[in-house]
C-alpha positions in Angstrom: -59.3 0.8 -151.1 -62.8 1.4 -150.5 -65.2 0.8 -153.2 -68.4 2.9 -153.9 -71.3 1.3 -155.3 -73.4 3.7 -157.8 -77.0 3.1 -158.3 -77.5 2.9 -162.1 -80.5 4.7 -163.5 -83.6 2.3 -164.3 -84.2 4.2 -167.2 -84.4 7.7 -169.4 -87.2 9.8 -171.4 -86.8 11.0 -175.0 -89.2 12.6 -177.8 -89.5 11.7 -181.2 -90.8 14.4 -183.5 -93.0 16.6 -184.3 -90.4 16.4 -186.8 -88.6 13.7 -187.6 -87.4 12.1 -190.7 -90.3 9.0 -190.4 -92.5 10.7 -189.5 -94.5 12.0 -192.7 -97.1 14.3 -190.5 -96.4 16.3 -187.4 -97.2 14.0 -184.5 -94.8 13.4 -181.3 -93.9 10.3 -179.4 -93.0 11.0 -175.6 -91.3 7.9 -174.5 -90.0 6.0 -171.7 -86.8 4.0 -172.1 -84.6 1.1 -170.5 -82.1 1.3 -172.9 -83.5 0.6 -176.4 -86.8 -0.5 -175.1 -89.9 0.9 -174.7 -91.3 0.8 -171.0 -93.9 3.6 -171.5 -95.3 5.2 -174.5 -97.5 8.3 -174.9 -98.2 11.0 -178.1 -98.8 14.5 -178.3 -101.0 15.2 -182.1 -102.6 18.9 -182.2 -99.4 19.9 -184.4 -101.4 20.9 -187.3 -105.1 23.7 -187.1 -106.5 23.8 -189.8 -110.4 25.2 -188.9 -111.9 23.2 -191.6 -115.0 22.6 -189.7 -115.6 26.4 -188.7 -115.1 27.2 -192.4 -117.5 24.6 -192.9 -120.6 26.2 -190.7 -120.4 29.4 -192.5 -121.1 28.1 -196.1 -124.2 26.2 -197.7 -124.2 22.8 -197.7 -123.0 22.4 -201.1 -119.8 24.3 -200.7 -119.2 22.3 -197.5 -118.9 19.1 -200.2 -116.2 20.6 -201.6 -114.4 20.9 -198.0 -114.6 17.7 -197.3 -113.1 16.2 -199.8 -110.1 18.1 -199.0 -110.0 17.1 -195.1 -107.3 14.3 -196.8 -105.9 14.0 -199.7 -106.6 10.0 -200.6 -110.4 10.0 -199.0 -111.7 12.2 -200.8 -114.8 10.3 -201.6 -114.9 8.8 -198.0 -115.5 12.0 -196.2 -117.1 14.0 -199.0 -120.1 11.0 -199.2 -120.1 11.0 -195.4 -121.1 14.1 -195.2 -123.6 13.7 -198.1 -124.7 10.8 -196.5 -125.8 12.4 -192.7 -127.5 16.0 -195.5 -129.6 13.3 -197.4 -131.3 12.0 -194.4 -131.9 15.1 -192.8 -133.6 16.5 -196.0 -135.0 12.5 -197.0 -133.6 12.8 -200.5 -133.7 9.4 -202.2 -130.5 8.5 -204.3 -130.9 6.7 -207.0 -129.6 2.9 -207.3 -127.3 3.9 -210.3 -126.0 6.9 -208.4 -125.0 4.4 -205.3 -123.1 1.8 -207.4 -121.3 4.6 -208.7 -120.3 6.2 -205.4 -119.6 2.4 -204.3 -117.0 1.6 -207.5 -115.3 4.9 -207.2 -115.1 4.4 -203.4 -113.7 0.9 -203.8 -111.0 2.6 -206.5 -110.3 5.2 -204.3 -109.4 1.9 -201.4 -106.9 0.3 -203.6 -105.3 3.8 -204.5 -104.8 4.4 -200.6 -103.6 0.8 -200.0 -100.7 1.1 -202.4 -99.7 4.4 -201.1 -99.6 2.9 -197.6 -97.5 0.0 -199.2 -95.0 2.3 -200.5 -95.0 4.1 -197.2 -94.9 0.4 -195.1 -92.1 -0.5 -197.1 -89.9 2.8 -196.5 -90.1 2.8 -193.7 -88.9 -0.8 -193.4 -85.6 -0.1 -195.2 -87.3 -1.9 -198.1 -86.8 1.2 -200.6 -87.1 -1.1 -204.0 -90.7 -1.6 -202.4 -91.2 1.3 -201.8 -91.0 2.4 -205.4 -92.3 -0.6 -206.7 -95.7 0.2 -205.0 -95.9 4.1 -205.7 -94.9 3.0 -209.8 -97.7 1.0 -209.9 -100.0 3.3 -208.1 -99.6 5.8 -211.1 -102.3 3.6 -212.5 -105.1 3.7 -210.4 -104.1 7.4 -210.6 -104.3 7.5 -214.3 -107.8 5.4 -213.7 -109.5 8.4 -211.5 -108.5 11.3 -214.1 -110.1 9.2 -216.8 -113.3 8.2 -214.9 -113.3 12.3 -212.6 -110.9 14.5 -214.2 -108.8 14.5 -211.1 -105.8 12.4 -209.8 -107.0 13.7 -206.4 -110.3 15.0 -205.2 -112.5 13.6 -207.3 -115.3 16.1 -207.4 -117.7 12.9 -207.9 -119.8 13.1 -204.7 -122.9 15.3 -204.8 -125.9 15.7 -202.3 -128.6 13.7 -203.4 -125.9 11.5 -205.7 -123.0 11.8 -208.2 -121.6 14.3 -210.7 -120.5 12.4 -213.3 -121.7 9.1 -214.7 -119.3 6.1 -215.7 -120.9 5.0 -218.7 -120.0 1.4 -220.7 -117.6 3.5 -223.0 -115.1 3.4 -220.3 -115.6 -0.4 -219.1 -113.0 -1.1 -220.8 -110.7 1.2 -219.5 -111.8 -0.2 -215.8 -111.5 -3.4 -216.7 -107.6 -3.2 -218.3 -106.7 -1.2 -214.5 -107.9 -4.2 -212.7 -106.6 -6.5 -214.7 -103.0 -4.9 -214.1 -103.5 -5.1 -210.4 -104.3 -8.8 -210.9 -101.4 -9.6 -212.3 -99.3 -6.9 -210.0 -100.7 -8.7 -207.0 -98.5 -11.7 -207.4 -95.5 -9.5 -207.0 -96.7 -7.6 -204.4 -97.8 -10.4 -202.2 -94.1 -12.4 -203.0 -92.8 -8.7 -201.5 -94.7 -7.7 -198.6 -96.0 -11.4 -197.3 -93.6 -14.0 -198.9 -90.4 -12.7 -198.3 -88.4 -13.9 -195.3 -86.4 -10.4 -193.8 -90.4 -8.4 -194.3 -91.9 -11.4 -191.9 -88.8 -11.6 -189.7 -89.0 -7.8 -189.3 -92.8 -7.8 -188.7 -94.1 -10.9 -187.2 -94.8 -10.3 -183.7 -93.5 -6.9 -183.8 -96.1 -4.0 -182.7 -98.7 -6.2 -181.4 -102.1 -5.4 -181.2 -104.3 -7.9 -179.2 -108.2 -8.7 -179.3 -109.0 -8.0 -176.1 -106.8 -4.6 -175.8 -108.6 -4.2 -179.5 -112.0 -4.6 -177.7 -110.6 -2.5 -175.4 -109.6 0.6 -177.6 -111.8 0.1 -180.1 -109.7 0.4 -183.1 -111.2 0.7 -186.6 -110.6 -0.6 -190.3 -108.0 -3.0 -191.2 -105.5 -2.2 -187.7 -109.1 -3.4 -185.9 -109.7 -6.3 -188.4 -105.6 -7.4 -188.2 -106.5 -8.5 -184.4 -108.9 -11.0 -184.7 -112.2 -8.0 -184.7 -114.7 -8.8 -187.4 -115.5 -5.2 -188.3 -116.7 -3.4 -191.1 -119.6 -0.4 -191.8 -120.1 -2.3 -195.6 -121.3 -5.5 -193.8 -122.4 -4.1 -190.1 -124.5 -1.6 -191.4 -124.8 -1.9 -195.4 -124.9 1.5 -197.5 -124.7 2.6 -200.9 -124.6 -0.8 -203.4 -122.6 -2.9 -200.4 -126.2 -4.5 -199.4 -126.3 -6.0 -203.0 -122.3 -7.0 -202.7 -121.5 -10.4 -201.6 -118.6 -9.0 -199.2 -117.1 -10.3 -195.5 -114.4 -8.2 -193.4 -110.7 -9.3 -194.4 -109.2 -11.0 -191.8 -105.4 -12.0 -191.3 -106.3 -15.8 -190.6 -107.5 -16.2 -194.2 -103.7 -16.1 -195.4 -101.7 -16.9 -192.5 -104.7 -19.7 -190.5 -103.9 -17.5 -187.3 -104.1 -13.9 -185.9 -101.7 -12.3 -184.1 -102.5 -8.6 -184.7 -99.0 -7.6 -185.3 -97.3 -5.8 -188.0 -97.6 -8.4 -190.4 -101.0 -9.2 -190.1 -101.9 -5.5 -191.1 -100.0 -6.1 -193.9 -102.1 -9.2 -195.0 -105.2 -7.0 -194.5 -104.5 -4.7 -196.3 -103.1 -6.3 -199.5 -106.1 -8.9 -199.3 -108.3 -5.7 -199.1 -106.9 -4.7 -202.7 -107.9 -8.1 -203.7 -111.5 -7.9 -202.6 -112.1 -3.9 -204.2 -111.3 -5.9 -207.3 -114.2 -8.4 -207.1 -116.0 -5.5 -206.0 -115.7 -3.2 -208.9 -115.8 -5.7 -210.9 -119.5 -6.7 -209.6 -120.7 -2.9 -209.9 -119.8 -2.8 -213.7 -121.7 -6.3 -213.9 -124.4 -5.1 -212.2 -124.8 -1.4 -212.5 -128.6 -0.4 -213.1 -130.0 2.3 -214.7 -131.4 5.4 -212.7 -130.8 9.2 -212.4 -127.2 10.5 -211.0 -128.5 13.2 -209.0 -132.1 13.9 -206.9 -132.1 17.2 -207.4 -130.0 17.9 -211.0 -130.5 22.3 -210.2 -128.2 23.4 -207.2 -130.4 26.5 -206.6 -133.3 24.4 -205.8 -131.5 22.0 -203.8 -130.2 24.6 -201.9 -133.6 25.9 -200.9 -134.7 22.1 -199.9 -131.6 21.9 -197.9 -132.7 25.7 -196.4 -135.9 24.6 -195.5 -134.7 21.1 -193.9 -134.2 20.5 -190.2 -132.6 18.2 -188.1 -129.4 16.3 -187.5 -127.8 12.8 -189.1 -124.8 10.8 -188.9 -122.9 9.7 -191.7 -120.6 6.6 -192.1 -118.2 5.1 -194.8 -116.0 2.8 -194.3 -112.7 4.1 -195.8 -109.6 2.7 -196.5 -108.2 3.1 -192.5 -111.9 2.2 -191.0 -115.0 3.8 -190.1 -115.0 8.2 -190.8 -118.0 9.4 -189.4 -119.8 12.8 -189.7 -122.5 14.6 -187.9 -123.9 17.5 -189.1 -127.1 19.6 -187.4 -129.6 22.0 -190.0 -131.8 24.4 -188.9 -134.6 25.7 -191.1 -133.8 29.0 -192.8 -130.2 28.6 -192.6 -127.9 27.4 -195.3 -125.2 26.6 -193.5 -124.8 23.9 -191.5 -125.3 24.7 -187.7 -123.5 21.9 -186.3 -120.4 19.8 -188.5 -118.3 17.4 -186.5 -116.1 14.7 -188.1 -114.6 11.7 -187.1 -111.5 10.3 -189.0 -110.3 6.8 -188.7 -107.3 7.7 -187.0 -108.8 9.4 -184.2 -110.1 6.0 -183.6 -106.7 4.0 -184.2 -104.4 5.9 -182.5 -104.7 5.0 -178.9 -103.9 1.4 -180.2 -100.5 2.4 -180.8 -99.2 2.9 -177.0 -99.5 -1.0 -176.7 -98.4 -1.5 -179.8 -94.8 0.3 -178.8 -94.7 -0.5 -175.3 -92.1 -3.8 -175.3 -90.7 -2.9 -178.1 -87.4 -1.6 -179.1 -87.0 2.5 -180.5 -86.0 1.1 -183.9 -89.7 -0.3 -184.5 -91.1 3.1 -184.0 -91.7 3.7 -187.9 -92.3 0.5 -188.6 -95.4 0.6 -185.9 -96.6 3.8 -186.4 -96.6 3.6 -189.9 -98.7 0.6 -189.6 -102.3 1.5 -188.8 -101.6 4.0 -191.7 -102.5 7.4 -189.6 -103.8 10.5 -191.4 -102.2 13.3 -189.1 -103.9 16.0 -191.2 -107.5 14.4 -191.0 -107.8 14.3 -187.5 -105.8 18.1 -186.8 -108.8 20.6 -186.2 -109.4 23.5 -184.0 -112.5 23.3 -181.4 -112.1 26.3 -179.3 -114.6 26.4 -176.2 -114.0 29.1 -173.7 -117.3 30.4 -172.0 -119.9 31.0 -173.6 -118.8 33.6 -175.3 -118.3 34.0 -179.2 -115.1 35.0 -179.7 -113.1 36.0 -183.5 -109.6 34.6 -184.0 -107.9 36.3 -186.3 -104.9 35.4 -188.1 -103.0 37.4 -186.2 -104.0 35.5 -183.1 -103.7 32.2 -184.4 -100.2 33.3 -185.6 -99.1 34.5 -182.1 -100.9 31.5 -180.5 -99.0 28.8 -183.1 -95.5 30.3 -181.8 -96.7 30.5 -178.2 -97.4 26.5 -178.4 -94.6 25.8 -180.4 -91.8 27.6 -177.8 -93.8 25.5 -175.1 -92.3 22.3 -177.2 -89.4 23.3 -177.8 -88.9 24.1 -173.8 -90.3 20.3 -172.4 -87.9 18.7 -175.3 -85.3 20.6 -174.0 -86.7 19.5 -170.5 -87.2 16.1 -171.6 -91.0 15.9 -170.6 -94.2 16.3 -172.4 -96.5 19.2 -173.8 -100.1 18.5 -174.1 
């Protein structure tokens, strides 16, 4: 009987999402398998338009505050003070010290919010659902801290050109002071969950790793950077706000664990640690919060013709709770609108950092690893059309019939088992 011999197949492509059940935000994952292993890793974003920057350049500058604190829903203050940041030094306005230790506390509230959130997502996705609501219970909180101190649970509506709206004033110390007392006490549990307990460490240690030098190489920013051994942070590189008065160092994994591996874990550590440190830091902005004026210029109408009569173009930079957000915006004298806004979230930063993260691993660490470096889908999904030089209007029937277009295009290479870009 002859025998045939039948070359086995070294190994098959797949897609995960856009839509998927772990994945929160439309993102997709074009993979290369040997079995459950990942051999090659690649993603396709650009699920999600929004035109927030072309709404942007055809308001006044004040208007375009209130849009950026809606490009995400937990960094609200990070890309709203951005942007105020590059406007204030085009126009040189000079904001007071009070106003910048009260853009520096709610900014460090506004960390330990987004942290938590992340926990509860970190642990989800782990399988670790009494985690999971354990972290989003005690978020409520922090939550319950920002309506008292802005009114809001989300988008604050505290950053304003030239300073803040509101002022925290000694009457609500107290109230500060019982939140980050609860988080004191809360951390103990937390940590005993997410860095103590044996399955979360056998689960994460060395599991989506991250190296320095493919770090150096990606340039990664915020805690995924600082989990692989990169010492950095826009509050100690480049101090802003009340962070040059702040006695603060980047969070790094080796202060828990004495090493660095940049894996999973490790950006775990970070991040908890990070909740730890916005403590001391709000804490030292009540103890040290000076007197001064909350806004520049208190009358919109004549900030507005400052801002008109202002020219130039500046780069703004927080560091938020996933790294460095940076805005650039461009003003031309007698225009109110801003004639050039470009922003750039954390995650466009962090997301090349996840194909080596995958690459080795096995499909089942997918969530685990994506949901790691904490991505913001929606910050990073924007429309820049350039076609000629031409100025061309989109309408909404256009953007309508191009949205289904695209979307049959995906459907057809899943179906095909290859990738859409």
């Amino acid at each position: 009987m002859k025998t045939i011999n039948v070359k086995k197949p070294a190994g098959y492509t797949t897609s995960i999402g856009p839509a998927h059940p772990a994945l929160k935000e439309p993102v997709m994952f074009a993979l290369g398998l040997e079995g459950e292993r990942i051999v090659k890793c690649d993603f396709v974003p650009g699920m999600a338009h929004r035109g927030i920057e072309w709404m942007g350049m055809r308001r006044n500058c004040i208007q375009v505050v209130y849009l950026a604190e809606r490009i995400c829903g937990l960094c609200g203050i990070t890309h709203a003070l951005s942007f105020c940041r590059a406007i204030e030094q085009i126009a040189q306005l000079q904001v007071s010290n009070r106003a910048h230790y009260i853009r520096t506390l709610v900014g460090e509230i506004e960390r330990i919010h987004s942290h938590l959130l992340w926990a509860g997502v970190q642990a989800h996705e782990l399988g670790f659902d009494s985690a999971f609501y354990y972290s989003l219970r005690i978020r409520e909180n922090i939550m319950d801290l920002l309506e008292f101190l802005t009114g809001n649970r989300v988008h604050y509506a505290m950053i304003q050109i030239g300073g803040v709206r509101r002022d925290i004033v000694p009457d609500q110390f107290a109230r500060i002071e019982a939140s980050l007392r609860f988080y004191e006490d809360a951390f103990d549990r937390l940590s005993a969950i997410f860095l103590e307990d044996t399955t979360v460490q056998m689960r994460c240690r060395d599991c989506g790793v991250l190296t320095r030098k493919q770090a150096l190489t990606l340039c990664p920013v915020g805690p995924t950077a600082r989990a692989s051994g990169i010492r950095k942070d826009v509050r100690v590189d480049t101090p802003y706000a009340a962070y040059a008065d702040l006695d603060i160092a980047p969070v790094m994994p080796d202060q828990f664990t004495g090493e660095t591996r940049g894996d999973v874990y490790d950006r775990i550590v970070v991040r908890l640690l990070e909740i730890k440190q916005s403590i001391r830091i709000i804490r030292d902005c009540l103890a040290h919060i000076p007197d001064g004026d909350l806004l520049a210029i208190p009358k919109p109408a004549v900030l507005l013709a400052k801002l008109k009569a202002a020219e130039g173009e500046a780069v703004g930079r927080h560091e938020a709770p996933r790294g460095e957000v940076m805005h650039y915006v461009r003003l031309t004298a007698g225009q109110e609108e801003p004639t050039a806004w470009k922003v750039k979230a954390s995650s466009y930063s962090n997301y090349m950092s996840w194909i080596p993260m995958m690459e080795g691993d096995q499909v089942a660490d997918i969530p685990v690893i994506a949901a790691s470096i904490d991505p913001c889908i929606s910050c990073t999904d924007r429309v820049a059309l350039v076609r000629g030089t031409d100025r061309q209007i989109w309408t909404k029937d256009d953007l309508h019939r191009l949205s289904v277009e695209k979307t049959r295009r995906i459907q057809a290479s899943i179906s095909a088992g290859g990738n859409e870009s």
